[in-house]
SEBANU-675644 format. One record per residue (C-alpha): residue number from 1; residue in one letter; chain; x, y, z. Coordinates in nm, 2 decimals. Each point is the difference from the previous one (the first is absolute). Layout:
BEGIN
TIRO   pos   code   unit        u        v        w
TIRO   NUM      A      A        X        Y        Z
...
END
This chain:
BEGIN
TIRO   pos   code   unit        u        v        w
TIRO     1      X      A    -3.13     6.21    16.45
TIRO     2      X      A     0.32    -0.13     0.11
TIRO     3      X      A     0.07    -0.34    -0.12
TIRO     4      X      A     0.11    -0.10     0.38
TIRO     5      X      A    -0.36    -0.02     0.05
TIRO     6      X      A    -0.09    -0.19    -0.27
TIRO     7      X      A    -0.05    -0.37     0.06
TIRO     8      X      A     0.09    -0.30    -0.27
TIRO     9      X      A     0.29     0.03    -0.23
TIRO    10      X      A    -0.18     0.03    -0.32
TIRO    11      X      A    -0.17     0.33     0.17
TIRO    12      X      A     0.32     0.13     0.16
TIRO    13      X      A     0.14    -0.04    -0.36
TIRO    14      X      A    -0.28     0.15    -0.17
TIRO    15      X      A     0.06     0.32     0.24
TIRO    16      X      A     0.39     0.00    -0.03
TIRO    17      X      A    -0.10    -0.01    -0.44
TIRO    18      X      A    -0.23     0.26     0.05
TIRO    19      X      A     0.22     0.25     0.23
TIRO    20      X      A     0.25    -0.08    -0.25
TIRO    21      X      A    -0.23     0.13    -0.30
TIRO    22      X      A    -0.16     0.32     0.24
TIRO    23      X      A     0.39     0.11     0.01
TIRO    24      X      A     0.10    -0.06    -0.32
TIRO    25      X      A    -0.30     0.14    -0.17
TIRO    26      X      A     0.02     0.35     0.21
TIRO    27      X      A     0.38     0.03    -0.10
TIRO    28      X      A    -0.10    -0.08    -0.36
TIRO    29      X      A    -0.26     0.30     0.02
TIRO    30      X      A     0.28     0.23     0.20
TIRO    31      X      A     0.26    -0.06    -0.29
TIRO    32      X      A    -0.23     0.09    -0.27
TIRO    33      X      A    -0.13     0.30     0.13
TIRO    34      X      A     0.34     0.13     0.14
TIRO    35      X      A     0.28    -0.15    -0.16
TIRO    36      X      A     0.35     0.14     0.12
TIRO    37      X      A    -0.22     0.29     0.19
TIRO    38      X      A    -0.02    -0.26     0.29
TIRO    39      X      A     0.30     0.06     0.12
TIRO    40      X      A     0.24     0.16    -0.24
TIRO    41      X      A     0.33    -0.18     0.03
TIRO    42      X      A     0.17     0.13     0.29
TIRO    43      X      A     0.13    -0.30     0.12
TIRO    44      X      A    -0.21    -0.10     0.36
TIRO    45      X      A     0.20     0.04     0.36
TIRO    46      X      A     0.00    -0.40    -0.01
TIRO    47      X      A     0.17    -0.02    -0.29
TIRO    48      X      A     0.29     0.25     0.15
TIRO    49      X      A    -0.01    -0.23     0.29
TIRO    50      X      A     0.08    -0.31    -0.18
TIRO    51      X      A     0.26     0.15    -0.23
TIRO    52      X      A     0.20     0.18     0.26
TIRO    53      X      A     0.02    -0.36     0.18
TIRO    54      X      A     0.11    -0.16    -0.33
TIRO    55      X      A     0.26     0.26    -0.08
TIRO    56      X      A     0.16     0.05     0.39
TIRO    57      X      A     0.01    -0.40    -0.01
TIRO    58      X      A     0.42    -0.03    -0.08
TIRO    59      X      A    -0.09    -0.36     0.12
TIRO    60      X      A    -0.19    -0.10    -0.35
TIRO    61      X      A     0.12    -0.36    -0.17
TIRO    62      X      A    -0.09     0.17    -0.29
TIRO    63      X      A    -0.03     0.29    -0.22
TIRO    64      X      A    -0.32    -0.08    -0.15
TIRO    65      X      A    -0.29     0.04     0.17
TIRO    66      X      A    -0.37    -0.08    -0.10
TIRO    67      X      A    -0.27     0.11     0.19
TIRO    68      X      A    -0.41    -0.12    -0.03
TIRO    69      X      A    -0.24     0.30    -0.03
TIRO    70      X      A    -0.29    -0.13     0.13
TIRO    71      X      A    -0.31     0.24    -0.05
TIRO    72      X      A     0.19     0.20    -0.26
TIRO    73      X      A    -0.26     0.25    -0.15
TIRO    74      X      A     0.19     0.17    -0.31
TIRO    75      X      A     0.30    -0.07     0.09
TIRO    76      X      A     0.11     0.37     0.20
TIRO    77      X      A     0.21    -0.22     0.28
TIRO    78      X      A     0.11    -0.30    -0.28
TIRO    79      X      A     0.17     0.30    -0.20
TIRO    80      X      A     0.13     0.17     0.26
TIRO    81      X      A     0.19    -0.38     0.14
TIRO    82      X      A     0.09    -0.04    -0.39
TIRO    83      X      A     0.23     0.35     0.01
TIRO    84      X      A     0.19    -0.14     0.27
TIRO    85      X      A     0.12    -0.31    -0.19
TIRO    86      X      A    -0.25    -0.26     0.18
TIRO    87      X      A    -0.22    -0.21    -0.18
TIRO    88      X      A    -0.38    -0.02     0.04
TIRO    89      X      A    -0.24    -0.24     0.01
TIRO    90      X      A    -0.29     0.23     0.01
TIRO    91      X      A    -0.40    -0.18     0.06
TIRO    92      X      A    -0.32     0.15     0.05
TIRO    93      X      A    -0.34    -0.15    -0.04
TIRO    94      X      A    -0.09     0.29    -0.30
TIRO    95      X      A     0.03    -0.08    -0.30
TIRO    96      X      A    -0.02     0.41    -0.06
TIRO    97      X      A     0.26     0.09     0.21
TIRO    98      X      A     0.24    -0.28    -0.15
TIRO    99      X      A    -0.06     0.16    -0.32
TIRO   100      X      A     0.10     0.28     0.14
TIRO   101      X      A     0.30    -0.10     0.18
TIRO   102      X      A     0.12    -0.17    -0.38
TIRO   103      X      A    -0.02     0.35    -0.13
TIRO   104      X      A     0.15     0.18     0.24
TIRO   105      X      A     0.27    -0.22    -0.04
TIRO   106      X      A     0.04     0.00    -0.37
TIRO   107      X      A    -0.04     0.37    -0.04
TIRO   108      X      A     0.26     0.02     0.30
TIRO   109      X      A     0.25    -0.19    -0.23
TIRO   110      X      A    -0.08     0.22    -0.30
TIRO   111      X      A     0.06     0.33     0.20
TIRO   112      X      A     0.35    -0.10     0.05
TIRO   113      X      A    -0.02     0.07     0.39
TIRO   114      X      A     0.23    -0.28     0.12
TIRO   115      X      A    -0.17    -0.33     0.13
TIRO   116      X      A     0.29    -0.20     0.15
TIRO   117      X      A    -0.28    -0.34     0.03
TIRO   118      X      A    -0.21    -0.18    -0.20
TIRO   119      X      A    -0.37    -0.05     0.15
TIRO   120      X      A    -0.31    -0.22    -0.11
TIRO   121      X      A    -0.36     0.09     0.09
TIRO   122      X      A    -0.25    -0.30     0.08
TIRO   123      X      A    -0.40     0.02     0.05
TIRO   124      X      A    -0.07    -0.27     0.20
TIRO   125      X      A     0.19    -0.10     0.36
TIRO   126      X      A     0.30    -0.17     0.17
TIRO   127      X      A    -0.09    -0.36    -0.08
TIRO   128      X      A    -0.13     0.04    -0.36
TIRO   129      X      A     0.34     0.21    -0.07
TIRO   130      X      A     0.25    -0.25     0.16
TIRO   131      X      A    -0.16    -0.27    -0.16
TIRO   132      X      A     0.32     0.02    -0.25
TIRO   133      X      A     0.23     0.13     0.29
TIRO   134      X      A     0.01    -0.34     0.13
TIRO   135      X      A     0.26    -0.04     0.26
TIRO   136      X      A     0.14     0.39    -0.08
TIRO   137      X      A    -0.03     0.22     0.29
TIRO   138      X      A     0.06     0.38     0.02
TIRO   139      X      A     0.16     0.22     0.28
TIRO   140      X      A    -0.27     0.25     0.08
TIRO   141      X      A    -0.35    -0.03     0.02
TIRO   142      X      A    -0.22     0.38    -0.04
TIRO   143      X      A    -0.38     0.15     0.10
TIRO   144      X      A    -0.09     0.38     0.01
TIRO   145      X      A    -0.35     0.02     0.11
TIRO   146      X      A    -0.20    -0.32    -0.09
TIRO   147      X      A     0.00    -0.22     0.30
TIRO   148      X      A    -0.23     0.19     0.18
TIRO   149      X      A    -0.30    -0.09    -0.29
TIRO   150      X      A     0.05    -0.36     0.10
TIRO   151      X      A    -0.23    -0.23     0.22
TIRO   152      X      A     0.17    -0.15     0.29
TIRO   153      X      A     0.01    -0.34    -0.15
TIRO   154      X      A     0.17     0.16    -0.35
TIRO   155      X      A     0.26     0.24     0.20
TIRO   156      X      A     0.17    -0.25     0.21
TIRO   157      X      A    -0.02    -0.26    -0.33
TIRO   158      X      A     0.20     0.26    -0.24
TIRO   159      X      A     0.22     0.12     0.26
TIRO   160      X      A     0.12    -0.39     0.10
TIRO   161      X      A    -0.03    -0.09    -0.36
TIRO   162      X      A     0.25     0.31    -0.15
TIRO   163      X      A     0.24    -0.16     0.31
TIRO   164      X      A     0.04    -0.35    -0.17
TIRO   165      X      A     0.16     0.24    -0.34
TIRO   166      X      A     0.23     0.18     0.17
TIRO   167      X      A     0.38    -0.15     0.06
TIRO   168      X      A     0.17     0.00     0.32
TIRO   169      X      A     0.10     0.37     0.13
TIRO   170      X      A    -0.27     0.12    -0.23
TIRO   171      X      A    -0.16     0.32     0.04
TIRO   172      X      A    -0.37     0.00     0.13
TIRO   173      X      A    -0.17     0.38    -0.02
TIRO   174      X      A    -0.35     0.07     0.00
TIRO   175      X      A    -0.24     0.31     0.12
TIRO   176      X      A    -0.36     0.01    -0.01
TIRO   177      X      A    -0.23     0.24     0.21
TIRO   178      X      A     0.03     0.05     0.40
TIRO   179      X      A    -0.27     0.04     0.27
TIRO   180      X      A     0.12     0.39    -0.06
TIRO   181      X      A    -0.19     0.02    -0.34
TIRO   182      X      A    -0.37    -0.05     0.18
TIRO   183      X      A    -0.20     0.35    -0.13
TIRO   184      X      A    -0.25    -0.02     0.22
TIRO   185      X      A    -0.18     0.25    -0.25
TIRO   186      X      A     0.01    -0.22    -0.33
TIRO   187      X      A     0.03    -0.33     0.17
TIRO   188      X      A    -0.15    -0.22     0.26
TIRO   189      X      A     0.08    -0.29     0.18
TIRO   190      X      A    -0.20    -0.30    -0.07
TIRO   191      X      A    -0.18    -0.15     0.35
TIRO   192      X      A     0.21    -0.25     0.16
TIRO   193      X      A     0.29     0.06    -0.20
TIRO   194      X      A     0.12     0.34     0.19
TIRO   195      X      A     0.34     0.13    -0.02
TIRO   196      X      A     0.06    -0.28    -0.31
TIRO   197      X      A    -0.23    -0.01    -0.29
TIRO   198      X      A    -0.17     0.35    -0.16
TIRO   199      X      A    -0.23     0.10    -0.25
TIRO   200      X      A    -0.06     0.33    -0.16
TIRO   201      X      A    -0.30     0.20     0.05
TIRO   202      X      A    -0.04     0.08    -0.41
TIRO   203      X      A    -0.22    -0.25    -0.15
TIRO   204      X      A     0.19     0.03    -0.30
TIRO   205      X      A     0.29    -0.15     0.13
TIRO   206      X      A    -0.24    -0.30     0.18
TIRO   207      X      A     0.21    -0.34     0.06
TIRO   208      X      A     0.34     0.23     0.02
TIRO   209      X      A     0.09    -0.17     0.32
TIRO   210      X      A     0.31     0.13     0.21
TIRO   211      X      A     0.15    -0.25     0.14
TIRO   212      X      A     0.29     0.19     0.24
TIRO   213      X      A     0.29    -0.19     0.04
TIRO   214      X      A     0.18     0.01     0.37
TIRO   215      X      A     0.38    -0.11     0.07
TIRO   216      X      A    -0.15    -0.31     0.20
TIRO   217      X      A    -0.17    -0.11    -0.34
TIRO   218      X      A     0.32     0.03    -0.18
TIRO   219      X      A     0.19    -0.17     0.29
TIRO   220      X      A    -0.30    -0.32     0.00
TIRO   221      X      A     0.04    -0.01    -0.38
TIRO   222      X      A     0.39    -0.05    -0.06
TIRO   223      X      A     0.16     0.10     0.29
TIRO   224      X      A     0.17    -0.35     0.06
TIRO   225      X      A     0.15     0.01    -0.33
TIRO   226      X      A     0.17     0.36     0.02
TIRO   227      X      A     0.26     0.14     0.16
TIRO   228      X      A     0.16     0.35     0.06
TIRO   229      X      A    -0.36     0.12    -0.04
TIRO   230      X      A    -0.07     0.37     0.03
TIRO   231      X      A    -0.33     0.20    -0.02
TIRO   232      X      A    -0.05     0.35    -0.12
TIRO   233      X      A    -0.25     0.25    -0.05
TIRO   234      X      A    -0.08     0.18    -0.30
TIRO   235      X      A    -0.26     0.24    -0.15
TIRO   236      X      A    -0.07     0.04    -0.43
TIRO   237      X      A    -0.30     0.15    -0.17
TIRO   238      X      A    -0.26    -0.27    -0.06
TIRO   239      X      A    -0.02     0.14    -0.36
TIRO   240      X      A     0.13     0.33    -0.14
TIRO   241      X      A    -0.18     0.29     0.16
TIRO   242      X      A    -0.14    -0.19     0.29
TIRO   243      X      A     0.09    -0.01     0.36
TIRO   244      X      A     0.23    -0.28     0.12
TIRO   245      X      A     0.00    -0.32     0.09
TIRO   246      X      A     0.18    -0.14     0.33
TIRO   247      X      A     0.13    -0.30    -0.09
TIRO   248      X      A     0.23    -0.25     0.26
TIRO   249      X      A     0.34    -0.16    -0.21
TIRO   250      X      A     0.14    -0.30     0.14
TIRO   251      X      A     0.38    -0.05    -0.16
TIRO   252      X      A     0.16    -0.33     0.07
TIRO   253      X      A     0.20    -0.27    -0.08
TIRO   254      X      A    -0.08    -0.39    -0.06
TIRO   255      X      A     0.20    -0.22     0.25
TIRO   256      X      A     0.37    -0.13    -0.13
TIRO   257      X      A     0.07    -0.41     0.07
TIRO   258      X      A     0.32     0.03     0.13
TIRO   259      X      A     0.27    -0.18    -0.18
TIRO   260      X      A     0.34    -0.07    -0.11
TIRO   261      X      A    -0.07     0.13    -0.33
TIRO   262      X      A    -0.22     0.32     0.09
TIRO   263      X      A     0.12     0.27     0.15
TIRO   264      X      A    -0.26     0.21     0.30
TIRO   265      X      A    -0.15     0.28    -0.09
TIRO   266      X      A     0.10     0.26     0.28
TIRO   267      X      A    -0.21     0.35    -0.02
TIRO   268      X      A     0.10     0.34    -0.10
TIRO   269      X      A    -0.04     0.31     0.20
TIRO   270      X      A    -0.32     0.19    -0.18
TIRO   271      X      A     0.09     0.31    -0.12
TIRO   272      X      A    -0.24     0.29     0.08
TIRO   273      X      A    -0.13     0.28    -0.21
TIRO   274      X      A     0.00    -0.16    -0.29
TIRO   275      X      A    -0.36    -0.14    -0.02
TIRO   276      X      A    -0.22     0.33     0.07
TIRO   277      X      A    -0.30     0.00     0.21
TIRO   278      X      A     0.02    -0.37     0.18
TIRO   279      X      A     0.06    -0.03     0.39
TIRO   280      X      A     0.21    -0.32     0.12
TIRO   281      X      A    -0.18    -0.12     0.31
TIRO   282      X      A     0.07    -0.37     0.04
TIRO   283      X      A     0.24    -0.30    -0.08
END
């Protein structure tokens, strides 16, 4: 049940807890069973997003750049920002796939394959990690496919809350799953909820809700705080050897206060063909 329709705070709590807990404990299970099958490491079209707007920027106040992972499974997007010489703050609510991540990365550094950054994994979520960041921001805030596993009350929450850890000019890119992804043959939409909310048919994947996310969500969420902000379409397996998923990116930038001191952020032409399989259909 969505905790929107849940009356008294110590209820709508108790639902946020156990949503909380229902994700983190199928992700657990996914991670055990699978591993680095999930995905391989092929770094996700989000990820190539983000870095070719971080590398085309010849406006950056600085060489180093850090960028939060939030959602970061084993790592396969984390490793892939850490051969480009950025630094990664990589989260995710299993404890498994931060395990993973930490190994990936350490067998990564034995191999000798060159990792220009330094990274640190964290089980756990954006307030319990910069609870010894205080004051430190970053300059790009990450999230491949987890947004759409939120309730409504948790999705605009993290999104407004990853805002208040980001400088100014930061980058803001996330991509979840779009309208385009409804299967009308494993899934279903649940009554009342049409066109935004799905469920699949399988029992075995009972409580998997789909919440799709729309560029007007995005927009209502943290629209007033971005600028330059660009959405994209992009398609990647949902794991290895299944069809893909549709998911909607939003790339953007968090407003500059203009002063003496700090210089405007002005945008660069996007170059195209270099991000394979996304369409451009909005700014």
């Amino acid at each position: 049940m969505d905790a929107n329709l849940i009356t008294g705070p110590m209820r709508v709590s108790e639902a946020r807890a156990s949503g909380k807990a229902r994700i983190a404990r199928t992700w657990q299970q996914y991670y055990e069973e699978r591993g680095y099958g999930l995905w391989g490491f092929a770094p996700s079209p989000a990820a190539r997003i983000l870095a070719e707007a971080i590398l085309n920027d010849s406006f950056r106040t600085s060489e180093r750049v850090e960028i939060i992972d939030w959602g970061c499974g084993y790592g396969r997007d984390s490793l892939y920002f850490l051969e480009l010489g950025f630094d990664v703050i990589g989260i995710d609510v299993s404890r498994k796939a931060v395990a993973l991540a930490r190994a990936a990365y350490m067998q990564r550094q034995r191999s000798g394959i060159p990792l220009i950054g330094s990274a640190s994994f964290h089980a756990g979520d954006l307030r319990s990690v910069f609870k010894s960041r205080v004051g430190q921001k970053v300059c790009a805030f990450f999230s491949n496919r987890v947004l759409h596993l939120l309730s409504e009350t948790a999705f605009y929450e993290v999104m407004r809350e990853a805002i208040g850890y980001l400088e100014q000019g930061a980058y803001f890119c996330v991509s979840a799953r779009s309208r385009d992804d409804f299967d009308s043959s494993v899934m279903e939409w649940i009554p009342g909820r049409e066109q935004e909310l799905a469920r699949y048919k399988d029992p075995v994947r009972d409580g998997h809700e789909i919440a799709f996310v729309t560029r007007e969500r995005f927009l209502q969420a943290v629209g007033q705080n971005l600028t330059q902000t660009t959405f994209l379409r992009a398609t990647e397996p949902e794991r290895v050897g299944v069809l893909d998923t549709h998911l909607l990116v939003m790339l953007g930038r968090t407003k500059v206060v203009p002063c003496p001191q700090y210089k405007s952020v002005h945008s660069r032409e996007r170059r195209s063909g270099t991000v394979p399989a996304i369409q451009l259909f909005g700014g």
